[in-house]
C-alpha positions as CSV (number, residue, x, y, z in Angstrom):
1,X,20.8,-36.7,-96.7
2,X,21.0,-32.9,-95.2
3,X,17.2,-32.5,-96.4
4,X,16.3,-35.9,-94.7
5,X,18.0,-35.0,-91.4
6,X,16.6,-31.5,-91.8
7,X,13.2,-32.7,-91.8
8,X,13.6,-34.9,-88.4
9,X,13.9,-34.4,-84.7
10,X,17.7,-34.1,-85.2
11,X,18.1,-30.7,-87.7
12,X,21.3,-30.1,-87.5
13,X,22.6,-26.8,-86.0
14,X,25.5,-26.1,-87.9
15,X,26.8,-27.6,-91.4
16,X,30.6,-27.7,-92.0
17,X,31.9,-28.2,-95.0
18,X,35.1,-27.4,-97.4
19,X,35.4,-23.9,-98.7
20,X,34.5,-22.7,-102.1
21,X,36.8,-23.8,-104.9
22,X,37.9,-22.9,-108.4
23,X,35.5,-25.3,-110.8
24,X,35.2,-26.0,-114.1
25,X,37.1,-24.6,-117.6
26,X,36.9,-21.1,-116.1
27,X,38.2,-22.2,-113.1
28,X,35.0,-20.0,-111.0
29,X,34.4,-20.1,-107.1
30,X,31.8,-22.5,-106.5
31,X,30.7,-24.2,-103.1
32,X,30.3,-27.6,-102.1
33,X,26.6,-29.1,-102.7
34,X,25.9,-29.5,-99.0
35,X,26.8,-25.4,-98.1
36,X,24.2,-25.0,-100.8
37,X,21.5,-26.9,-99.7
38,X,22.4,-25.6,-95.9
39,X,21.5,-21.9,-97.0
40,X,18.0,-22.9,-98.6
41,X,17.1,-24.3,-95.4
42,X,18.1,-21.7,-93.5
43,X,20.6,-23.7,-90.9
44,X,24.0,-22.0,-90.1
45,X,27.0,-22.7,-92.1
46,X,30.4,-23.0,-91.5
47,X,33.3,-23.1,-94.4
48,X,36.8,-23.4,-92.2
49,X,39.9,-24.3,-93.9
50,X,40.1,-26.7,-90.9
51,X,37.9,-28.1,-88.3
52,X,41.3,-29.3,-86.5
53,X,42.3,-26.1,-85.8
54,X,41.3,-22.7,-84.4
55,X,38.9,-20.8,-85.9
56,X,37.0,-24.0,-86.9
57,X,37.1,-25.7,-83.8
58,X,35.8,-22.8,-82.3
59,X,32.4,-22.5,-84.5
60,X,31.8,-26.3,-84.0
61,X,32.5,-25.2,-80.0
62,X,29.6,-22.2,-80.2
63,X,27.4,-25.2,-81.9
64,X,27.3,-27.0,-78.5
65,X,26.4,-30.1,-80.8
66,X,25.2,-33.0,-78.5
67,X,27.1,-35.2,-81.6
68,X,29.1,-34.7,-84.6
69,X,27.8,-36.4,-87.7
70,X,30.4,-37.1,-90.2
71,X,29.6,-37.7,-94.5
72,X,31.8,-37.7,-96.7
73,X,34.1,-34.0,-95.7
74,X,36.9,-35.6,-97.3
75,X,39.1,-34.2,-94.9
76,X,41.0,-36.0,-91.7
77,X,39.1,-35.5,-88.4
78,X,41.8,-35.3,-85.7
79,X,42.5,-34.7,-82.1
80,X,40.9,-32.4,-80.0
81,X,37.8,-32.6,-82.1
82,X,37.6,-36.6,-82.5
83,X,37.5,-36.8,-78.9
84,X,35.6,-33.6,-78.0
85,X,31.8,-34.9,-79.0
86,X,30.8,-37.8,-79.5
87,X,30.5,-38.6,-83.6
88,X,29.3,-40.9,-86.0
89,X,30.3,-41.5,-89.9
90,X,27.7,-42.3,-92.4
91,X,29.8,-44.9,-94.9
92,X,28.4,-46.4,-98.0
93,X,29.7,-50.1,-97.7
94,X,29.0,-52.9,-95.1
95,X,32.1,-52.2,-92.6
96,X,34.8,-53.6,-92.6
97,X,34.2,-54.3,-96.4
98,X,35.3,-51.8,-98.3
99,X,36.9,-48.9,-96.1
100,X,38.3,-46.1,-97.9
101,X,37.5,-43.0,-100.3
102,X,35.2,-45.3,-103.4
103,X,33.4,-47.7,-102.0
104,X,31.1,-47.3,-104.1
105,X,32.4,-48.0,-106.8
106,X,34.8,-50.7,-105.6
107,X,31.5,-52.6,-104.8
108,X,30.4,-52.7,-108.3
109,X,34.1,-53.2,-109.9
110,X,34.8,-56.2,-107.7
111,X,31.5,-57.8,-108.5
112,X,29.8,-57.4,-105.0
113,X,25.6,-58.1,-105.4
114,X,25.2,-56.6,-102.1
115,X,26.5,-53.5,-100.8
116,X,24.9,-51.2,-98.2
117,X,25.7,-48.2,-94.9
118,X,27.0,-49.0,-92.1
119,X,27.0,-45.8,-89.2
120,X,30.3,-46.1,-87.3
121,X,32.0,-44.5,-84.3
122,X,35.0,-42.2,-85.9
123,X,38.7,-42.6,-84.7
124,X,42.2,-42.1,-86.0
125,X,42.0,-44.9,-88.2
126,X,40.8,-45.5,-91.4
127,X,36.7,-46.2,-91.6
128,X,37.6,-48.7,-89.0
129,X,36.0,-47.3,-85.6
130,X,33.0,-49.5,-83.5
131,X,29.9,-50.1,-85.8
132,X,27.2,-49.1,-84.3
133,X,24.2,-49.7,-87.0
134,X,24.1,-51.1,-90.4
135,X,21.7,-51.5,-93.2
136,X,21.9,-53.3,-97.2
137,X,21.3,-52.4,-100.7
138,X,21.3,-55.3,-103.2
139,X,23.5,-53.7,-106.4
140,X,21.7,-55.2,-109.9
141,X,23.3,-56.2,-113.0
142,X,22.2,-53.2,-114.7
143,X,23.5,-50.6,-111.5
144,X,25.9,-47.3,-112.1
145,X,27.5,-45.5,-109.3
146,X,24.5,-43.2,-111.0
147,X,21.9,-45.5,-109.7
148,X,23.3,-46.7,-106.6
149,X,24.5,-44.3,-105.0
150,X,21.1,-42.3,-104.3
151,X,19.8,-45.3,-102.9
152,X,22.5,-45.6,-100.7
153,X,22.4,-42.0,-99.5
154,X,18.4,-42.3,-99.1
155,X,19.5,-45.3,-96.7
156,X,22.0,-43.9,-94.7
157,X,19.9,-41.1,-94.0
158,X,17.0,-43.1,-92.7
159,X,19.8,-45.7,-90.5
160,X,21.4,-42.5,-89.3
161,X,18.0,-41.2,-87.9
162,X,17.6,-44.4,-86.5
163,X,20.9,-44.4,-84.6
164,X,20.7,-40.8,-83.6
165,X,16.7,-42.0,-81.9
166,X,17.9,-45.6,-80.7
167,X,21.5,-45.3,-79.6
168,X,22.5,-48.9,-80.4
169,X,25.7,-50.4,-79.0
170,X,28.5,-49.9,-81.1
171,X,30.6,-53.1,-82.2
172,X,34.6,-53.3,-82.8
173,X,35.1,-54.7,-86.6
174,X,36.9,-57.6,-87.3
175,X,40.6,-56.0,-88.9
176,X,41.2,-59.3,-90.3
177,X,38.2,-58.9,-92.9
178,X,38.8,-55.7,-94.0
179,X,39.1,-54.6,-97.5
180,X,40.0,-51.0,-98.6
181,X,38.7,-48.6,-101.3
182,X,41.5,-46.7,-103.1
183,X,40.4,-43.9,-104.3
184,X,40.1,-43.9,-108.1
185,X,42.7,-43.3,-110.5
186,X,43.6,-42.8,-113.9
187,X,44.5,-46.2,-114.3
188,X,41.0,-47.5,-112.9
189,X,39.4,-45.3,-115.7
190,X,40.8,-47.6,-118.8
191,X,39.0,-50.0,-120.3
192,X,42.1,-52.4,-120.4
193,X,40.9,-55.3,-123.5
194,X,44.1,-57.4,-121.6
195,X,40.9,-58.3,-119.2
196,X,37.5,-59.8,-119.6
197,X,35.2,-57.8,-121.1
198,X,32.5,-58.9,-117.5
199,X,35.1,-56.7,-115.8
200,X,35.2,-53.5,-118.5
201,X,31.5,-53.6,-117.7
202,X,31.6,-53.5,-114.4
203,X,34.5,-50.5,-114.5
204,X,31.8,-48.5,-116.9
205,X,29.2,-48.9,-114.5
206,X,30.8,-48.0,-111.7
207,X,32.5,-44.9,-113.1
208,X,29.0,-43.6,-114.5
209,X,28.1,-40.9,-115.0
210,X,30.7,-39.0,-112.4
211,X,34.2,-40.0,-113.4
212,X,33.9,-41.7,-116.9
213,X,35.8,-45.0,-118.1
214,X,37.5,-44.7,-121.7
215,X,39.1,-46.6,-124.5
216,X,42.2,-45.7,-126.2
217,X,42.1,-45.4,-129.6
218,X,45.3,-46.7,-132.0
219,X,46.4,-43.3,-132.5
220,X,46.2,-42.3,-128.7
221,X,42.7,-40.6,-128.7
222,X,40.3,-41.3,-125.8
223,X,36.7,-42.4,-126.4
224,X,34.6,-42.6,-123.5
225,X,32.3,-45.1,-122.5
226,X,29.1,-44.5,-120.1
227,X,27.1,-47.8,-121.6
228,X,28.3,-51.2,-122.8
229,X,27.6,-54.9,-122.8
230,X,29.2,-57.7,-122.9
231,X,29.5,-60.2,-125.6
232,X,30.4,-64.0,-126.2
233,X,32.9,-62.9,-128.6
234,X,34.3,-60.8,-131.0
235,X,37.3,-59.4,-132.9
236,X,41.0,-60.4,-131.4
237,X,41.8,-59.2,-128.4
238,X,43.1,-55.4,-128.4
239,X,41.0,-54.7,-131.6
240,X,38.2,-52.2,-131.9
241,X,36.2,-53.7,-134.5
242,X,33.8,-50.4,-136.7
243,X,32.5,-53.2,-139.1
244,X,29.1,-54.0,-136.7
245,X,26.5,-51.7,-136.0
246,X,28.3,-50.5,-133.0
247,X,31.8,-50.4,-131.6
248,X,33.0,-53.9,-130.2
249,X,36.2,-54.1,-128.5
250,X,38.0,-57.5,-128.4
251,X,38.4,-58.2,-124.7
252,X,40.9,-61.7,-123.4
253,X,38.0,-63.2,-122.2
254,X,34.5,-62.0,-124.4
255,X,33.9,-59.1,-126.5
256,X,32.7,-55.4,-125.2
257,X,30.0,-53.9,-126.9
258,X,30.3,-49.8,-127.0
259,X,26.3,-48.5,-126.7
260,X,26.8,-45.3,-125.7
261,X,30.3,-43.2,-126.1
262,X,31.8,-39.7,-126.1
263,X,34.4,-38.9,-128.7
264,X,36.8,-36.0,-127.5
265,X,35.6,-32.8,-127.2
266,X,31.7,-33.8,-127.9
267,X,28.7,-34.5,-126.5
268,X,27.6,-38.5,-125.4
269,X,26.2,-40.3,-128.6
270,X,25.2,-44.1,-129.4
271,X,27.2,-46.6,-130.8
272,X,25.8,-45.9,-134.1
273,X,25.5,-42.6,-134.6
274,X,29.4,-42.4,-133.7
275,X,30.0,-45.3,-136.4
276,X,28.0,-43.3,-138.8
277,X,30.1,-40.4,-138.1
278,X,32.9,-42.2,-139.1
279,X,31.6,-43.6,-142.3
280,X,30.8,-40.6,-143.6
């Protein structure tokens, strides 16, 4: 989105993001995506611990932005600053559907065959300021968060040009309608067989390839799961059945069919080379 912005009328002045954190096994410094794409392009970076407070109000102050535009910081915007410019939040969902950190992935868990971006006024509350622009994405059977969300950021990028150009009157949502995104949690990421193996699909989907869904094995190991499909039926629910070409779990309603998996500690493999693993 930075580059798309970058390459309009409205290149930003200043990019603020999080500082540099510890990453990885070896636990190295590493900055946020955007401060790296901010230093190719040669606009001015800011990395406060806060923008609510003094020094980072301050840089954002020597911007002298005309507006504030708000992706994903991940960090509560609060007074002065909310009501010191005028700014606008680039959210990947149709407002008020699915406020909140994931809803991206809340789309394609609950089933949704549309999602899309909506550019909104931001205010003390939750993802639930005026609207002032939105735009849809159809999500396809076949759709991960992998897939999806590019599109989604190509399209809020393109809308947010739009509103920056245009200007459009900005519309109070409706409370009553809104749904809310919880932010995903360890619980989210098991592939439970007590539900139908339609929703174990969607939860791989959705959690691929940036958080991972598993299945626990019988003696407590964790396979992962970034493919799978669903089948009419199976083994008994619970059971992982290793008699078939590839993994099939026993789900309450179908059967889920393991195509691509990651045993502990390795790398991503098919269904059948981890069964022939086994066999050997």
């Amino acid at each position: 989105m930075l580059r798309r912005l970058a390459d309009s009328p409205y290149r930003p002045v200043l990019v603020v993001t999080r500082p540099d954190r510890p990453q990885g096994r070896g636990r190295k410094l590493a900055s946020p995506p955007v401060a790296d794409v901010a230093r190719e392009l040669g606009i001015d970076l800011a990395q406060p611990d806060s923008v609510n407070e003094e020094p980072g109000l301050a840089l954002i102050d020597d911007a002298r932005p005309d507006t504030v535009v708000v992706c994903a910081f991940g960090a509560l915007i609060k007074e002065p600053l909310l009501s010191r410019y005028p700014m606008l939040n680039v959210h990947p969902s149709l407002l008020p559907r699915w406020r909140g950190a994931a809803p991206v992935e809340r789309a394609i868990l609950s089933g949704d065959e549309v999602t899309g971006v909506s550019i909104m006024q931001v205010g003390e509350g939750l993802d639930s300021g005026p609207v002032c622009a939105q735009a849809t994405e159809p999500i396809g059977p076949d759709d991960t968060y992998g897939s999806l969300a590019p599109r989604l950021e190509e399209l809020g990028a393109e809308l947010l040009i739009r509103t920056l150009g245009e200007s459009p009157p900005c519309v109070a949502q409706d409370d009553e309608r809104a749904t809310y995104a919880a932010k995903i949690g360890p619980e989210d990421r098991v592939l439970d067989p007590s539900r139908p193996a339609v929703e174990l699909e969607r939860t791989v989907r959705a959690l691929t390839p940036h958080v991972g869904a598993h299945v626990v094995l019988a003696h407590g190991e964790r396979l992962g799961v970034s493919d799978a499909r669903v089948l009419p039926g199976g083994p008994p629910q619970g059971e992982l059945s290793l008699d078939g070409p590839r993994p099939v779990l026993g789900c309450a309603v179908g059967a889920l069919e393991l195509l691509v998996v990651q045993p502990a500690g390795r790398r991503p493999m098919s269904g059948e080379d981890y069964l022939r693993g086994r066999r050997r």
